[in-house]
Steps between C-alpha positions, in 0.01 A plus 500: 500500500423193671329647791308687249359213291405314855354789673288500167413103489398546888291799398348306179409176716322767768334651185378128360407375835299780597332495167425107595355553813287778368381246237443253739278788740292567139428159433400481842268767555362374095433153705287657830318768199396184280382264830294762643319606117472135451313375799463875722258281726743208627789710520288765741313252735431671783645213750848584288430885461355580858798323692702711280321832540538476869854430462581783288248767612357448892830381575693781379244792642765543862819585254307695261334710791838569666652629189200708364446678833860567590610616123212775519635602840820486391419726191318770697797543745780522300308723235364728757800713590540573140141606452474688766825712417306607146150586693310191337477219787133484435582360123671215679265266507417504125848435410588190731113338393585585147828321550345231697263415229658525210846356621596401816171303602492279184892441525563416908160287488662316207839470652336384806332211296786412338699474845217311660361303222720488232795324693230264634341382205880436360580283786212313515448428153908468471447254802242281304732486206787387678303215696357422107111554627517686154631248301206228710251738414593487133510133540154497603391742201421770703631836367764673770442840307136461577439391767790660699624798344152669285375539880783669684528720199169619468482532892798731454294748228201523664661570895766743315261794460277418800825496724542835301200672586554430906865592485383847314212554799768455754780713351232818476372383839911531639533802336194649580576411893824666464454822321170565673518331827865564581588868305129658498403538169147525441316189438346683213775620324627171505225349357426772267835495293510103515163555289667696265831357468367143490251365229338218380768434236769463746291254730442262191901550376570379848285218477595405125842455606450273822336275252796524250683450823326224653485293169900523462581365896247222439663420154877515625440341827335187356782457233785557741308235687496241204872596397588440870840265465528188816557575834428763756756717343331527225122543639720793707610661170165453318313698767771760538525501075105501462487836775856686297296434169156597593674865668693578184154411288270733708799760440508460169104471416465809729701661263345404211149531589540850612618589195233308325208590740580868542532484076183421488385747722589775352400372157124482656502779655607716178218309323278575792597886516464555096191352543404779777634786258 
């Protein structure tokens, strides 16, 4: 009975303080929304935002490249066998760049930001905090959320889908060096069936997301940063906390915008087919 009623306090105080700390994120990401409606000019200077663009974007292009071309080579050889055994190898391509586009590409380019970026932006910002540069700042009147965080967080929505887009032209380009290049299908099979199994929609889902997905590692990363406790231990755990977060948040917004996104989808396209009959 007593090991029953504590497993059930620890469980309540995990409950409560995870409730806290997602109240604390909320007001948060309330604060950097109201700074950059406020005054969207001061909080995006481009001596702020351009250091910050390059830090985000430019800087992650190697990683992003790596992954993106080696996940669409990866794809097209472990899918070939299996194609191959049911006679349609040449419909290869249009299910990996389907994949690619919808999924993978907006997910790994977002993983790789958080990896890169997010645990950066945490440990710097974590690093200020502890050495009270925050605190001066505040002293001075100069708005931390501003200045510091409406920057890095816009830098992180706008790079999101662009880091998107070149991780999606390398995964078909990996694919497309594997399945035709390496097994012989024809170039134009490939290319044909990627046309039809890849449209429009499913470039701009893609894209939608890395923005959903960009905007949530900026957000977390800057307030694991400002909840960053003293010491290097606990710069070490912000970083490691703000990269854990931002992976379980592109999960978990993957999940829920491809409900949402493929919802609406198929709402417009019923509206768009009635309209046809």
């Amino acid at each position: 009975m007593d090991l029953a009623v504590h497993s059930l306090g620890r469980w309540g105080l995990l409950c409560w303080d995870t409730a806290w700390r997602f109240g604390q994120f909320v007001q948060f990401a309330l604060s950097v929304a109201a700074a950059l409606l406020r005054s969207p000019r001061r909080c995006l200077r481009w001596s702020n935002l351009g250091e910050q663009l390059f830090h985000v974007g430019t800087a992650s292009i190697p990683v992003v490249s790596l992954t993106g071309l080696f996940i669409g080579m990866i794809l097209a050889l472990e899918g070939y066998d299996q194609f191959a055994a049911l006679g349609q190898e040449e419909r290869l391509g249009g299910v990996i760049n389907i994949s690619v586009v919808k999924q993978i590409g907006p997910v790994l380019a977002a993983v790789m930001i958080a990896g890169r970026v997010g645990g950066a932006l945490a440990a710097e910002l974590g690093t200020m905090r502890i050495t009270e540069q925050l605190d001066a700042m505040r002293a001075m009147d100069a708005d931390p959320i501003r200045i510091l965080v409406a920057p890095r967080v816009v830098a992180c929505i706008i790079m999101a889908p662009i880091l998107t887009l070149y991780s999606d032209m390398l995964g078909v380009a990996g694919a497309w060096l594997v399945t035709v290049k390496i097994f012989g299908v024809a170039q134009a099979d490939y290319w044909h069936f990627s046309a039809q199994f890849v449209w429009g929609w499913d470039l701009f889902t893609g894209l939608i997301k890395a923005v959903f997905f960009g905007g949530a590692i900026g957000l977390i990363a800057c307030s694991h940063g400002f909840a960053c406790s003293a010491g290097a231990a606990g710069v070490g755990r912000a970083a490691t906390a703000a990269f854990v977060s931002s992976f379980v948040a592109i999960i978990a917004l993957n999940l829920v915008l491809a409900e949402f996104l493929n919802s609406v989808f198929h709402l417009f396209h019923r509206g768009f087919v009635g309209v046809l009959d």
